[in-house]
C-alpha positions in Angstrom: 16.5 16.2 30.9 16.8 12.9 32.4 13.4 11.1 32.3 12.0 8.2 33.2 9.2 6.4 31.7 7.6 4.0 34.8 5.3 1.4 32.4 5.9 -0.1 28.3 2.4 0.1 27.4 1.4 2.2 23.8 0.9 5.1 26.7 4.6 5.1 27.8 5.9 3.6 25.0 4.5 6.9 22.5 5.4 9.3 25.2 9.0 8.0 25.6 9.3 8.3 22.0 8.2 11.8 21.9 10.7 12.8 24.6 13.6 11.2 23.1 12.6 13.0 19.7 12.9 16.5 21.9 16.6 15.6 22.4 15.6 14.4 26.5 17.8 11.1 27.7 14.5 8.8 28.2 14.8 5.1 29.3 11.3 2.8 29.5 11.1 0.4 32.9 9.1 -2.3 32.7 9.6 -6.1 32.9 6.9 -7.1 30.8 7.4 -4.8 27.6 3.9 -4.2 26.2 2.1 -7.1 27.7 -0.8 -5.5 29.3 -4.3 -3.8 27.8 -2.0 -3.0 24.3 -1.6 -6.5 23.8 -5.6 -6.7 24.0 -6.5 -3.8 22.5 -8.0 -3.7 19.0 -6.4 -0.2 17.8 -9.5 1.6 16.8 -9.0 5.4 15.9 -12.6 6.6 16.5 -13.4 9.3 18.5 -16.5 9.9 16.9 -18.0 6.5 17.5 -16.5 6.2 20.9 -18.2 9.6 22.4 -21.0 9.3 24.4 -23.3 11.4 27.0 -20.8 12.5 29.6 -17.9 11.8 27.8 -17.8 14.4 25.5 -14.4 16.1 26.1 -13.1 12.6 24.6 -14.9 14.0 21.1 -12.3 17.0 21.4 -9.8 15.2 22.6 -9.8 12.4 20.1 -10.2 14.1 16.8 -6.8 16.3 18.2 -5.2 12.8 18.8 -6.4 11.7 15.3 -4.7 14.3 13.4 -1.7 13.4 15.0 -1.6 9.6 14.2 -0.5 9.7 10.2 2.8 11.5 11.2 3.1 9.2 14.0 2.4 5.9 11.9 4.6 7.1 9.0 7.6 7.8 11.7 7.2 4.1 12.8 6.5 2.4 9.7 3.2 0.6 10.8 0.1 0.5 8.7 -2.8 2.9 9.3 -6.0 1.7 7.8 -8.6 5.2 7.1 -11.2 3.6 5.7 -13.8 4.6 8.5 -16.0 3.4 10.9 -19.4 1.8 9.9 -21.9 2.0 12.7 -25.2 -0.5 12.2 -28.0 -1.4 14.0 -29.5 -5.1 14.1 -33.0 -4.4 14.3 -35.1 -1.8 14.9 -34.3 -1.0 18.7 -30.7 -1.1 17.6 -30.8 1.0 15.2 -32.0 3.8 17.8 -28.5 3.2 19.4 -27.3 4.7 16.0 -29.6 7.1 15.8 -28.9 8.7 19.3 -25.1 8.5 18.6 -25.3 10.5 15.0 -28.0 12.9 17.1 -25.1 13.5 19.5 -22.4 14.0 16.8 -24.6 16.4 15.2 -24.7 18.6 18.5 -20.7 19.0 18.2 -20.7 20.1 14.9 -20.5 16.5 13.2 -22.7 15.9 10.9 -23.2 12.2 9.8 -25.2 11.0 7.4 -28.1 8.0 8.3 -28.0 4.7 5.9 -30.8 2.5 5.1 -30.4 -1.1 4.4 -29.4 -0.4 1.0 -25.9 1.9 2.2 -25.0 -0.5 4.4 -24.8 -3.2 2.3 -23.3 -0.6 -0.6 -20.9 0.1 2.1 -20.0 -3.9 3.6 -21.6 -6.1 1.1 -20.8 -9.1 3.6 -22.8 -7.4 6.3 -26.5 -9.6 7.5 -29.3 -7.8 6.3 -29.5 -4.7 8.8 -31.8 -2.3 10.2 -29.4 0.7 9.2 -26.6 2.7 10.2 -24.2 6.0 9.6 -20.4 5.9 7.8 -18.2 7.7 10.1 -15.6 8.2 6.8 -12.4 10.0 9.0 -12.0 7.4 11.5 -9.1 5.0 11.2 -7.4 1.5 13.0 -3.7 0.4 13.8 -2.2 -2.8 15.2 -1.1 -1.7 18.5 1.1 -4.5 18.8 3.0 -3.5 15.4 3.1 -0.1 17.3 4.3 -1.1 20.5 6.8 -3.4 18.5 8.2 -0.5 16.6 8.2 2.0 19.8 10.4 -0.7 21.3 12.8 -0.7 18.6 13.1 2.9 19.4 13.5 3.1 22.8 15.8 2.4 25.9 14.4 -0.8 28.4 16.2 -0.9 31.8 14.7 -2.8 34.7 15.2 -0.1 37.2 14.5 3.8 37.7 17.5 5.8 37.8 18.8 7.3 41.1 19.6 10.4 39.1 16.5 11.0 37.2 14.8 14.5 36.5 11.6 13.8 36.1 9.4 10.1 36.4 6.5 9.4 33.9 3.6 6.6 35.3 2.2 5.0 32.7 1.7 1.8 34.7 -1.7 1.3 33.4 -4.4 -0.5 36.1 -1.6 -1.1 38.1 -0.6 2.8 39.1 1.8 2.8 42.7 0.3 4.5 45.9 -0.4 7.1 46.7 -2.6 7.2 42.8 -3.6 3.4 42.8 -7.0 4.2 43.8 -7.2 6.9 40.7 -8.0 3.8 38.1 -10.4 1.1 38.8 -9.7 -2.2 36.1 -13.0 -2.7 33.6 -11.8 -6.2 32.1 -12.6 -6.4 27.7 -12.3 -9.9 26.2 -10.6 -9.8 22.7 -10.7 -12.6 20.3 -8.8 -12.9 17.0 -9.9 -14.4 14.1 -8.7 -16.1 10.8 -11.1 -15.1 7.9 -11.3 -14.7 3.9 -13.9 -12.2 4.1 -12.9 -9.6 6.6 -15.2 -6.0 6.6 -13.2 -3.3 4.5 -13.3 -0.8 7.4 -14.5 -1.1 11.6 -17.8 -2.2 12.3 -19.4 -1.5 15.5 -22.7 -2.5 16.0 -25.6 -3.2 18.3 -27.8 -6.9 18.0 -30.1 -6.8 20.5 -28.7 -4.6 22.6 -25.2 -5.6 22.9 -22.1 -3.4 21.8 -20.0 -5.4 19.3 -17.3 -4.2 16.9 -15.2 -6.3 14.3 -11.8 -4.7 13.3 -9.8 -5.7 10.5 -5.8 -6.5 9.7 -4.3 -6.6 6.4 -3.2 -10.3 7.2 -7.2 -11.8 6.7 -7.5 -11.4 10.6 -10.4 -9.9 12.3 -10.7 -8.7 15.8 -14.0 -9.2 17.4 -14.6 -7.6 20.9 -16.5 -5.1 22.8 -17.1 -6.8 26.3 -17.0 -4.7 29.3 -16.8 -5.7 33.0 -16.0 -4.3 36.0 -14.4 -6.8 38.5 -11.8 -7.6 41.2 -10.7 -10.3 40.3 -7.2 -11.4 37.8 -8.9 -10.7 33.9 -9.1 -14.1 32.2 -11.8 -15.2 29.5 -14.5 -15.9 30.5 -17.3 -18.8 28.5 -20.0 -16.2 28.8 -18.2 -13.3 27.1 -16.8 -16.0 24.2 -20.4 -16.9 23.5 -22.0 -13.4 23.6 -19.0 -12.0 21.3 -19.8 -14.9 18.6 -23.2 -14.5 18.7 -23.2 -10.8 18.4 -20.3 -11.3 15.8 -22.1 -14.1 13.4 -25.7 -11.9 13.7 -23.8 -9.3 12.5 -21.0 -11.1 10.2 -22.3 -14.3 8.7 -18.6 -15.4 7.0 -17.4 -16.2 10.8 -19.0 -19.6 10.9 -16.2 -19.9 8.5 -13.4 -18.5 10.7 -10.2 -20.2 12.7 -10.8 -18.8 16.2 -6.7 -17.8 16.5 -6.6 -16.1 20.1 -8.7 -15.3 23.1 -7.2 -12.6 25.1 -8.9 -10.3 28.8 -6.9 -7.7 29.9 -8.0 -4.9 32.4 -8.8 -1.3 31.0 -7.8 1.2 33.3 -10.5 3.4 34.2 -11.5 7.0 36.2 -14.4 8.4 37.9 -15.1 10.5 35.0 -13.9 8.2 32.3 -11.0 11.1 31.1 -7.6 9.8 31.5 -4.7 11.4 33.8 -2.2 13.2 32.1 -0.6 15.8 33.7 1.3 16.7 37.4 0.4 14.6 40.7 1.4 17.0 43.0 4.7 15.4 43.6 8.1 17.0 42.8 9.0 15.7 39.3 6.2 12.7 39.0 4.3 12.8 35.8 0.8 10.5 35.9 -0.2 9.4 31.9 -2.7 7.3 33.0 -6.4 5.9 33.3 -7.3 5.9 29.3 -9.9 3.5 29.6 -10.9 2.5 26.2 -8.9 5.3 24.4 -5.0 4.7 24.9 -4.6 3.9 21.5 -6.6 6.9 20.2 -4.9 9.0 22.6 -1.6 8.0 22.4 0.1 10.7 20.3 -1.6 13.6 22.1 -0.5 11.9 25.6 2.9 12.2 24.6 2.5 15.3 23.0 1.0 16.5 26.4 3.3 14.9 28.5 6.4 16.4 26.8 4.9 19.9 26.6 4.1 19.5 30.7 7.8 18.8 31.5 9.5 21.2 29.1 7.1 24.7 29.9 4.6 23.3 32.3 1.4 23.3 30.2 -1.6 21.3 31.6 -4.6 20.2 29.4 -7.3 21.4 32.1 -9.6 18.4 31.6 -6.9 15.8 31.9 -5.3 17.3 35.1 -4.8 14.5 37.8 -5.5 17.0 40.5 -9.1 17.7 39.4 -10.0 15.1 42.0 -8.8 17.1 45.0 -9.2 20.4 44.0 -12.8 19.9 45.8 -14.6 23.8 46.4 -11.7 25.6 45.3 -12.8 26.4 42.1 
């Protein structure tokens, strides 16, 4: 089958690959090859730390897409880091955010076990002295840039759709053409990249006073601070504010990044739906394919997108909770 891929992003990008593994003649259009919220995004594998109330399907959804990565990491040659997820609370009302997450885990089936002060610093030595937290051991990270990079390598770039193509996947991100822009709202994150000798073994997402903050680290003494969230109108750029709450949170949390070169500052728009699940599946239109609206979970969800996305075209399986046309299905049941 002819197909092509509308959008270069770790969405398209993995579900092009896919396709051109089935034997399909795929080709990628984009003009700016990876450039949107991949480029921003910190590549955290954690469908366990990411659930919340109302989102569980992403729970389900996420540990599939987990499974899937090692293949999918081995087949490009990019590192995937598996040493967990290390939630922690700052102080006491902090520590409640863990609390309720592990409560909510342990309604699915997942049980995680509570640290004191003492596990968390057995598990980070470097962390600030802590309320508590939970070890979420089966969660992982990639560099989605190293991903997109070695997609690329793999795939066909043209700057035009073919006249002659079967089928067209959108995997334009915030940016989806009409008649689906109004399916994804943008929710800007601010990313920034640090330099450090004393990185965190494993992700560390945390509360301090309140606000979400989650250090990731590379194999190349760089850290990725983040966790900003922001729902706007306007062009994503960095903002003062979010630099200044990310430290903060950050050094509360991680006292070795007084010590860090401050690398990059990045924003870039996270495309999101009415019921936070992404849009994978058929639009309703003859041979248009939507992979869209992941939010906060493209990376996570990557492999299972394309895994979805192929199986859709070839046989015409939809994953029920993903299905664009949930939205206008209204009383039909």
């Amino acid at each position: 089958m002819r197909v092509d891929v509308v959008g270069a992003g770790i969405i398209g990008l993995t579900a092009a690959e896919e396709l051109s593994r089935r034997g399909h003649d795929v080709v990628v259009v984009d003009p700016q090859p990876a450039g949107g919220a991949s480029y921003a995004a910190a590549g955290m594998l954690s469908p366990a730390a990411e659930v919340w109330h109302g989102e569980e399907e992403i729970l389900r959804l996420g540990l599939a897409s987990l499974e899937q990565w090692p293949a999918l990491a081995a087949r490009l040659g990019v590192e995937l880091r598996r040493a967990g997820t290390l939630l922690v609370g700052y102080d006491g009302g902090d520590l409640q955010q863990v609390e309720r997450q592990v409560a909510l885990l342990a309604g699915h089936g997942r049980h995680v076990e509570l640290l004191g002060r003492a596990g968390v610093r057995s598990a980070e030595p470097a962390l600030a002295r802590v309320a508590g937290g939970a070890l979420l051991p089966d969660e992982a990270s990639v560099d989605p840039r190293a991903v997109c990079a070695a997609l690329l390598d793999r795939v066909a770039l043209r700057e035009a759709r073919r006249p002659d193509a079967e089928a067209t996947v959108i995997a334009t991100g915030v940016t989806l053409p009409e008649p689906w822009a109004a399916a994804v709202s943008g929710v800007r994150g601010e990313i920034l990249r640090l330099r450090s000798d004393d990185s965190p073994r494993r992700t560390v997402r945390g509360w301090v006073g309140g606000e979400a903050v989650y250090l990731v680290p590379r194999g190349d003494d760089r850290v990725l601070l983040g966790a900003t969230s922001e729902a706007h109108q306007a062009p994503p750029v960095v903002s003062a504010g979010g630099v200044l709450r990310l430290l903060a949170a950050g050094r509360a949390l991680w006292p070795a990044l007084d010590r860090a070169e401050l690398v990059e500052a990045t924003a870039r728009d996270r495309p999101a739906t009415a019921d936070g699940l992404p849009l994978v599946g058929p639009t309703g239109v003859d041979r248009v394919v939507l992979a869209a609206g992941h939010y906060r979970h493209g990376v996570l969800l990557a492999p299972l997108t394309a895994r979805l996305v192929a199986d859709h075209l070839e046989t015409g399986a939809v994953e029920p909770a993903l299905d664009p046309r949930r939205f206008h299905r209204g009383g039909e049941g």
